[in-house]
C-alpha positions in Angstrom: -48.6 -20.4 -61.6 -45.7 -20.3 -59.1 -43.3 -22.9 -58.4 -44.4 -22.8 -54.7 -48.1 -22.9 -55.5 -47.6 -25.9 -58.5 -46.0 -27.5 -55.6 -48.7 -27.3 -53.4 -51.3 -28.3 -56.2 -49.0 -31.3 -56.7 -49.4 -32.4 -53.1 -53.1 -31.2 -52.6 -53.4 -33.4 -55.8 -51.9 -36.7 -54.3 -54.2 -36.1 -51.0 -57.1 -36.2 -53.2 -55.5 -39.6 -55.3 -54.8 -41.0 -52.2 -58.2 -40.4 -50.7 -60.0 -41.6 -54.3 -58.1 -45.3 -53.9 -59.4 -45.5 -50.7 -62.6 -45.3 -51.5 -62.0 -47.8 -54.4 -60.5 -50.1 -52.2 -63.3 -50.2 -49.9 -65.7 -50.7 -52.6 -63.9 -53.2 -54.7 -62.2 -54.7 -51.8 -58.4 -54.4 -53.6 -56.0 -54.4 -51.0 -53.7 -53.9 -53.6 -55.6 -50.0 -54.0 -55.3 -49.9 -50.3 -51.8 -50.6 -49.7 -51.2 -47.6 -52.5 -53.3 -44.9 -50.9 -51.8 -45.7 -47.5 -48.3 -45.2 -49.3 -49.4 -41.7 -50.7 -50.5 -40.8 -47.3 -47.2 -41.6 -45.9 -45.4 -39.5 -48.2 -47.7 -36.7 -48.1 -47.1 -36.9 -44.2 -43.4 -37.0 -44.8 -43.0 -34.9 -47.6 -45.4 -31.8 -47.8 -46.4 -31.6 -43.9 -44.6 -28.2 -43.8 -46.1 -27.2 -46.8 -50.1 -28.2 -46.0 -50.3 -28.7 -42.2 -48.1 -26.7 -40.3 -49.8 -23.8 -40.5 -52.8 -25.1 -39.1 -51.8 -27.0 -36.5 -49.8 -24.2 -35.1 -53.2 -22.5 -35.0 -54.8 -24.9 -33.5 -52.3 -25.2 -31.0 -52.7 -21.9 -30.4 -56.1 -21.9 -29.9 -56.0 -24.6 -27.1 -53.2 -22.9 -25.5 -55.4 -20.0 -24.9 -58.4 -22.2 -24.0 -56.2 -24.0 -21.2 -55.1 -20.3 -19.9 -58.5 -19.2 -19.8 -60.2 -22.5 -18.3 -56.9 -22.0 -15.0 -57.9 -18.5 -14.9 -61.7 -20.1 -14.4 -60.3 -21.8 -11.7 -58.5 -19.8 -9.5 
């Protein structure tokens, strides 16, 4: 495995942690667990956006751009 893609595993892995004390937290009602998955969320926000969203969201921006073009093209 690459650097880039055990990087990436890394962060994928913590979105998955963070998401599991979540759910714990809910169910146990910690809001100890709570206060931890919200602080892996922030850093995964902070740290790895490039790395896991950007991509996508340029898509999806993208996408609407084209959809807003087409919808003033609709109604002209």
């Amino acid at each position: 495995m690459t650097a880039g893609k055990s990087v990436k595993a890394f962060w994928i892995f913590m979105v998955f942690l963070g998401f599991i004390l979540l759910l714990l937290g809910f169910f146990t009602g910690d809001l100890m667990m709570w206060v931890v998955a919200l602080l892996i969320g922030l850093l995964v926000r902070y740290c790895a956006y490039d790395l896991l969203f950007k991509k996508y969201d340029q898509k999806v921006a993208e996408i609407r751009q084209k959809y807003t073009q087409r919808k003033e093209c609709e109604k002209k």
